[in-house]
N, C-alpha and C positions, 0 to 999 in steps of 0.2 A: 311798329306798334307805337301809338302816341302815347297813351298812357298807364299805367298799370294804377289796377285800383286795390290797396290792401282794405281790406275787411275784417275785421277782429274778430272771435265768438268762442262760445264756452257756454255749453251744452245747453244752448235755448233754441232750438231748428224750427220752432213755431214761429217765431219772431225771424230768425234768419228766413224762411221760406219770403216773408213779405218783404224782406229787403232786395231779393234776387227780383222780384215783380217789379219793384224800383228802377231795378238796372235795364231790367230788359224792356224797360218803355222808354230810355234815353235815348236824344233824337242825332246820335250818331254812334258808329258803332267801333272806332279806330280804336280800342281800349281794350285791357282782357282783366278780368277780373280773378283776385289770389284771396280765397280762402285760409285765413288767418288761424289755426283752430287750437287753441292753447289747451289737447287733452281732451275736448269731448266723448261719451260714448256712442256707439258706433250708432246711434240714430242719426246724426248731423250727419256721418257719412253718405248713411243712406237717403237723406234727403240734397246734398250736393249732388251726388250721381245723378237724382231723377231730376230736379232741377236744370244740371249741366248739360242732359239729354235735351231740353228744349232752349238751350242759350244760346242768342244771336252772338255770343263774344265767347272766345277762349274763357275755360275756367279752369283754374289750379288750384289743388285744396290739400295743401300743407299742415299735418298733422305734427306736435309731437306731447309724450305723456304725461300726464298729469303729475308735474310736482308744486303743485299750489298757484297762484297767482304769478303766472309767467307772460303777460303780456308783451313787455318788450323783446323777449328773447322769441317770441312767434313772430313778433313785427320785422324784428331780423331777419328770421330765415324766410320769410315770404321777401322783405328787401333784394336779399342775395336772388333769387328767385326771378325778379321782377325784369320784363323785359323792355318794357318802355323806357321812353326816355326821365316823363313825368312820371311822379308819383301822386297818386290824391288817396289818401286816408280817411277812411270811415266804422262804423261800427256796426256790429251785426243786431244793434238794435233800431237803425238810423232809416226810415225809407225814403227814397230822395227823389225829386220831382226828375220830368224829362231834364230838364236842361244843366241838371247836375254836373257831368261829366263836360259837358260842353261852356259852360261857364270856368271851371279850371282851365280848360285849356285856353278858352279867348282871352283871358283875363291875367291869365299869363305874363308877367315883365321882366326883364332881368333883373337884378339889384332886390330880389321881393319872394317870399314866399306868401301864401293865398290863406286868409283867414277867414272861414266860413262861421257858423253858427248850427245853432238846432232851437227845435218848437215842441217841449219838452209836454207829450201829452196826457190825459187823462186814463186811468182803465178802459172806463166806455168808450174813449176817442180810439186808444189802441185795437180793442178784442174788434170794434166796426171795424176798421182797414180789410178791405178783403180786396182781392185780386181784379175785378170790377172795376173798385174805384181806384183804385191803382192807374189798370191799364186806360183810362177814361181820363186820368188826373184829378177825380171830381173831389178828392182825400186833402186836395193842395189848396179849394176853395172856402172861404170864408162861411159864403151858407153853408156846404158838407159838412164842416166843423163845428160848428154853432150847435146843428142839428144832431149833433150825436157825442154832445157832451164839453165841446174846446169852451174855455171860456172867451165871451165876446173881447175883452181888452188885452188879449194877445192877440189879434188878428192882424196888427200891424206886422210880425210875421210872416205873413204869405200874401200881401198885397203887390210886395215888386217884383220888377219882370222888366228885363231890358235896359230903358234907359231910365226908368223909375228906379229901379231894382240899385241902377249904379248909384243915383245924385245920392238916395238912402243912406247908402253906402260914404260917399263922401259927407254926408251931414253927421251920422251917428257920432255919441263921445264915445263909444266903447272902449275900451282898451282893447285891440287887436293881438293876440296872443296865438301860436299854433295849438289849434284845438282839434283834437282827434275824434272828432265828431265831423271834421268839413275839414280839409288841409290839404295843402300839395307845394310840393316842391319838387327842382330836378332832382331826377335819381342821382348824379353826380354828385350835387349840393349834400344829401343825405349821406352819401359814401365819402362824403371827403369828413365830415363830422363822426364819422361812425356809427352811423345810425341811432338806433334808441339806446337808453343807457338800460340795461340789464341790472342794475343795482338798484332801480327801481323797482319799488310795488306799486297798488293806489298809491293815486295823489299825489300831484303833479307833474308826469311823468309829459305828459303836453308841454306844457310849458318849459320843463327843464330843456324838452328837445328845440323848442326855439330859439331859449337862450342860447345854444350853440351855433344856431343857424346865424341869429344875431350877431354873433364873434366872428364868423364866416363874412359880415360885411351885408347879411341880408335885413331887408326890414318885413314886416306885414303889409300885406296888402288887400283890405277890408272887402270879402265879400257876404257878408254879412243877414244882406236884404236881396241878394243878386239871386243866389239859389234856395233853395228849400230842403230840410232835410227832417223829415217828424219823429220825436226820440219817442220809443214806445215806453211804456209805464213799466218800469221794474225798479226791488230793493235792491239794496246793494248788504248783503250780507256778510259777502268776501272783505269788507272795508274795514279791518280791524282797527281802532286805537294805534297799534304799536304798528302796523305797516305805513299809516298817514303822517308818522312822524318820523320812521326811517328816511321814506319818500323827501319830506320835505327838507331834512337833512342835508340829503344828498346836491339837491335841487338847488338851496341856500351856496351848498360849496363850488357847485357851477357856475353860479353868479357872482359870489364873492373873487373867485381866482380867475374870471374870463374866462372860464376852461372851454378850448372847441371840439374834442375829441372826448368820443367815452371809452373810458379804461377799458369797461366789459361792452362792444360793442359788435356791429353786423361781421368784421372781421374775423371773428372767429369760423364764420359760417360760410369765408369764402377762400377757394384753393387758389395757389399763387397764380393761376391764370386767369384768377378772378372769377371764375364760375364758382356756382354753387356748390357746396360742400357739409352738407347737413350731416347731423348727428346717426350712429348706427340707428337706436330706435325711430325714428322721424321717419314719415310716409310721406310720398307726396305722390296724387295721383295728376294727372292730366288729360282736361277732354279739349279737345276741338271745336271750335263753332256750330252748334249744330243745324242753322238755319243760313 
């Protein structure tokens, strides 16, 4: 397995179904994709199952209960979980062009982890995405977008592709940060950091993870413009005052101290032989490729 894809979600399977449509039009298939599921009720289940019945890639769909905003500690145990070598991180609200998966791994270098982006879109743009345009890519074009709501001066967004896609890429000023909307690194890299820090809530919880990747001796490496990924339209309600500021807390003493390791990280979730070792309540089911 080249790569494992973690997926985040928390009980939105309307939005998840369009991101599985994502995956399953990428134009290779060496990858298996780990359903992140931070406590959904059992709809997201049932819609993993029937989805995973039609998936050209392994799918793993890592449950555990709902005790509030537990992002990290799912991204963990889908970590420990993961069988590739890479990892590329995304979000169950994110639908991502074919060459998604295949842009992490080509782009790939040592000394680097991969800093993707997202094309944060409109109500109208989101509820349009259907499975069609999906499977067709027509959702990743300029006119599609325009025509159903994107507004026209973000289109710089989904113009590159290849070797446009890269120069982009090398021009942008961005700051290049690990964003868990687009992201990947080796799984090793991740497990020698401890994966995500668990002392996190919202905000910042990306970035704190790079900063340690940083300490590790890695830097960014901008793909920005390379691939595609469309953020669908939603509030963020879970994002309290007092969690954005725990968060950034934390985040701040990561950076202040060099810290490369999280106190509370994937280690907890894995047995001395380094397999996985989840919690008594935690589910995880497992399908096979079905095509």
């Amino acid at each position: 397995m080249t790569a494992s894809v973690l997926i985040s979600t928390y009980n939105w399977p309307w939005a998840l179904e369009k991101v599985f449509w994502g995956f399953f039009a990428q134009n290779r298939r060496d990858f298996e994709l780990l359903i992140a599921d931070d406590g959904s009720r059992p709809e997201t289940a049932e819609l993993v199952a029937r989805m995973a019945a039609r998936s050209p890639v392994p799918v793993t769909h890592v449950w555990q209960p709902d005790a509030g905003f537990g992002k990290c500690r799912i991204l963990n145990k889908a970590l420990a979980l993961a069988a590739g070598e890479r990892i590329i991180v995304t979000d169950g609200d994110c639908v991502v062009r074919n060459d998604f998966v295949d842009t992490h791994i080509r782009q790939a270098r040592p000394g680097h982890f991969l800093s993707g982006s997202y094309f944060k879109q409109t109500p109208e743009t989101s509820a349009a995405i259907d499975e069609a345009s999906v499977a067709s890519q027509a959702c990743f074009t300029p006119r599609w977008l325009m025509a159903h709501g994107a507004p026209a001066r973000r289109m710089v967004k989904v113009i590159g592709r290849g070797r446009l896609g890269w120069l982009m890429d090398r021009l942008s000023g961005a700051s290049p940060t690990w964003n868990g909307h687009s992201a990947s690194c080796l799984r090793s890299e991740a497990l020698t950091v401890n994966g995500f820090n668990e002392e996190m809530g919202y905000g910042g919880l990306d970035v704190e993870f790079g900063l340690r990747l940083n300490r590790l001796g890695l830097t960014a490496w901008r793909i920005r413009f390379s691939t595609v990924a469309l953020h669908l339209h939603h509030e963020r309600g879970y994002a309290t005052p007092e969690m954005r500021a725990g968060s950034r807390e934390v985040k701040e003493r990561t950076r202040a101290l060099g810290l490369l390791r999280a106190e509370r990280g994937v280690d907890q979730w894995l047995g001395p032989d380094g397999a996985a070792q989840l919690g008594p309540e935690d589910r995880v089911t497992r399908y096979p490729a079905a095509l």
